[in-house]
C-alpha positions as CSV (number, residue, x, y, z in Angstrom):
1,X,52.5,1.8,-47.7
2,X,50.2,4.2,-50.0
3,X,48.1,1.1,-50.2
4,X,47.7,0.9,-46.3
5,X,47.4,4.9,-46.1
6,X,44.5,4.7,-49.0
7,X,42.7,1.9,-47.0
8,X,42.8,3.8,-43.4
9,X,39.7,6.0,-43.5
10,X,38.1,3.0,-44.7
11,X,39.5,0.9,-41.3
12,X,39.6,4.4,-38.9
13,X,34.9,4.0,-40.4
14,X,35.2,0.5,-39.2
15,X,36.8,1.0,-35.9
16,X,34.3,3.8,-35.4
17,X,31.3,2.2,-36.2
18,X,32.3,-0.6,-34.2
19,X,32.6,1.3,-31.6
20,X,29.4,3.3,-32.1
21,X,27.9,0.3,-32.3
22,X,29.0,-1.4,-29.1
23,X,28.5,1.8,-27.4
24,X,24.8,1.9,-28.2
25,X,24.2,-1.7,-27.2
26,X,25.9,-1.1,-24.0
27,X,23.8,2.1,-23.4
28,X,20.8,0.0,-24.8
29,X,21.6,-2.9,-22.0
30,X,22.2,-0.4,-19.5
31,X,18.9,1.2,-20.2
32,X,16.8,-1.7,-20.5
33,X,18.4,-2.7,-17.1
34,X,17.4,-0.1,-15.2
35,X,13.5,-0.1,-16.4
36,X,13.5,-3.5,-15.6
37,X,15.0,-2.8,-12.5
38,X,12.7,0.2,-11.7
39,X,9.5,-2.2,-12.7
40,X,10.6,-4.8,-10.3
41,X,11.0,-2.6,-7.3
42,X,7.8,-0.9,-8.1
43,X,6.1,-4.8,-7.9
44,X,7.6,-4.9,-4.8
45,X,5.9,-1.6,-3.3
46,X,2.4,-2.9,-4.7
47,X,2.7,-5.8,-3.1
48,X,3.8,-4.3,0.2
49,X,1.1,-2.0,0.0
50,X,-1.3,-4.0,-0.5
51,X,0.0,-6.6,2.5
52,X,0.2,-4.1,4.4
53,X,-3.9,-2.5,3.5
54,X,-4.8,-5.9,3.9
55,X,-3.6,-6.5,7.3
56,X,-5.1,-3.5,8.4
57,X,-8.3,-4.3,6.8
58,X,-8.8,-7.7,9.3
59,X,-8.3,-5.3,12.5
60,X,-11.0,-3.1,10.8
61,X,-13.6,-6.0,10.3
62,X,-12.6,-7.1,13.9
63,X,-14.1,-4.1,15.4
64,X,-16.9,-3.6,13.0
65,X,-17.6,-7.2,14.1
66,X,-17.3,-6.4,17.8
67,X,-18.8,-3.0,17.5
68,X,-22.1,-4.6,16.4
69,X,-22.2,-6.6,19.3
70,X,-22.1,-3.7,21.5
71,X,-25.0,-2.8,19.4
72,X,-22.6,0.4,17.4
73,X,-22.6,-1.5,13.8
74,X,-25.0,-2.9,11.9
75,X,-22.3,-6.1,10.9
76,X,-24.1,-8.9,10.0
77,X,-22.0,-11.0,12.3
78,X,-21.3,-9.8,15.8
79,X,-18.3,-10.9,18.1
80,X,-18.3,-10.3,22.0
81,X,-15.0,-8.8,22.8
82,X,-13.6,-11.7,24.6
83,X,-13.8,-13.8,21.9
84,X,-12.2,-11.1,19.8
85,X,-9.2,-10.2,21.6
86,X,-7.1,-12.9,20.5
87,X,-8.3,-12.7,17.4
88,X,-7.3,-8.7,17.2
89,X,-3.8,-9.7,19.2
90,X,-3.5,-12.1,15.9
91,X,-4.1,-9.4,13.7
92,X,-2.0,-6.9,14.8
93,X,0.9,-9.2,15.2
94,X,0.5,-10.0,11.5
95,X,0.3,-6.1,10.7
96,X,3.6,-5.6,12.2
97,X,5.8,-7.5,9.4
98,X,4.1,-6.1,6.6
99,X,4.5,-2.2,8.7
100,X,8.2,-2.6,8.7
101,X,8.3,-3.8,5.2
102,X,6.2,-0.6,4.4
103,X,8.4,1.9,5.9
104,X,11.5,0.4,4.4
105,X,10.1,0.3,0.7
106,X,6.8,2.6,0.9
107,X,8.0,6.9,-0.2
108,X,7.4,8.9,2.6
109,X,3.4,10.1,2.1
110,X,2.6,6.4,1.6
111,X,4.1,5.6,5.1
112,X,2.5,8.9,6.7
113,X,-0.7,7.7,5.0
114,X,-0.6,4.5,6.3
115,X,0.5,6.2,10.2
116,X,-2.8,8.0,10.2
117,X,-4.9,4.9,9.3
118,X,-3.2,2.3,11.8
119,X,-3.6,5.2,14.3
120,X,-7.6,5.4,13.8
121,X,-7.8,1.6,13.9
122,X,-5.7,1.7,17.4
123,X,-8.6,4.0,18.1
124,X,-11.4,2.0,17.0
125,X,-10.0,-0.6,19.3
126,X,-9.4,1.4,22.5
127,X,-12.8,2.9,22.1
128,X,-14.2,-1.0,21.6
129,X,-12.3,-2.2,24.6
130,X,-13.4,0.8,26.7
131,X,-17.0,-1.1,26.0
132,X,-18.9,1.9,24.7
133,X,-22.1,2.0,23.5
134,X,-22.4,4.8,21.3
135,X,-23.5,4.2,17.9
136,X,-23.0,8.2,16.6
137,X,-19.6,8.6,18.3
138,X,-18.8,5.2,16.6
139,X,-20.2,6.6,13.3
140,X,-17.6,9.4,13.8
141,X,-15.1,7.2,14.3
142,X,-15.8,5.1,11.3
143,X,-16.1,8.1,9.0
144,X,-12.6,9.4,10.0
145,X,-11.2,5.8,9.1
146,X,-12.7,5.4,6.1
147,X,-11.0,9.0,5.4
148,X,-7.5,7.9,6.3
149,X,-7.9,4.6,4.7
150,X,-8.8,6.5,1.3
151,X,-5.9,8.9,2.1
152,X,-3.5,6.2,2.3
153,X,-5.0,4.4,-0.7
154,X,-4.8,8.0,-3.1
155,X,-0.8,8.0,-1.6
156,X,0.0,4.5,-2.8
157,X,-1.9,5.3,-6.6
158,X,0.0,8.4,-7.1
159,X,3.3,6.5,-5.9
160,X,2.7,4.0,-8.4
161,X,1.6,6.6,-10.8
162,X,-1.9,4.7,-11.1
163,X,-4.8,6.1,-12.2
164,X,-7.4,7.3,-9.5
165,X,-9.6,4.9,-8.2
166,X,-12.7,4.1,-6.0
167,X,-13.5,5.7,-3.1
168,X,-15.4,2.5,-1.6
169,X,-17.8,4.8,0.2
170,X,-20.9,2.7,0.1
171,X,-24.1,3.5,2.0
172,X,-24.6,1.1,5.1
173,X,-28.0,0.2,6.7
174,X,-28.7,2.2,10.0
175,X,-27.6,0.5,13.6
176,X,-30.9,-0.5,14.8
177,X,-31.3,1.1,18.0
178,X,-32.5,-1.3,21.1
């Protein structure tokens, strides 16, 4: 029995160190779980975010498009509004998935973000189907979206705890007035 009693500190370091040991890959594991975890779901909210920016970008060439045949934009490529309006009813029935997907992934100042730019592209439209012909109200209108658009792209960056990026401000050519 001394024998056994000489020998247990030496067993009683064994069964602790195994136990440390198991302990540590088990917290290791657990660890390395969750970052993968968090790194997944965080793929998940770019790609929602960016669905979502680019349905919402084919609305906004819609209406540039039709607002330069009503002589607002200078678009290279103008679209009367008839032949736009299914195109538009296409568009926002393909911005409706990727909205709901948004709100059920995007953090809160993403989603309010992305409110106030769908909100200023429902306005583009309405003032497009209302068939004005006011290039500086349009202007307005365009500045404002290009606003919330940068808005909701600053909310998504700081979300994914990327750096800042572009404003994507670039000059355009005057609407030639006729």
């Amino acid at each position: 029995m001394s024998s056994f009693i000489q020998q247990l500190p030496a067993l009683v370091g064994v069964v602790i160190g195994a136990l440390g040991s198991y302990l540590a890959v088990v917290r290791s594991d657990r660890d390395r779980f969750r970052r993968e975890q968090a790194a997944r779901w965080e793929e998940r909210r770019l790609a929602v975010y960016a669905d979502y920016a680019r349905s919402l970008k084919k609305s906004v060439t819609l209406t540039y498009r039709v607002a330069a045949h009503l002589g607002n934009d200078p678009h290279p490529h103008p679209l009367p509004l008839p032949e736009a309006e299914p195109l538009l009813a296409e568009a926002t029935a393909a911005r409706d998935p990727s909205g709901e997907a948004l709100i059920m992934l995007g953090s809160p100042d993403v989603v309010e973000k992305a409110r106030t730019w769908v909100v200023l592209v429902m306005e583009m439209e309405r003032f497009l189907r209302d068939g004005r012909r006011e290039p500086e109200a349009w202007q307005g209108l365009l500045e404002r979206q290009r606003a919330a658009r940068e808005g909701y792209y600053t909310a998504v960056r700081a979300d994914l705890a990327l750096p800042p990026g572009h404003a994507a401000r670039w000059p355009l050519p005057p609407v030639a007035q006729g």
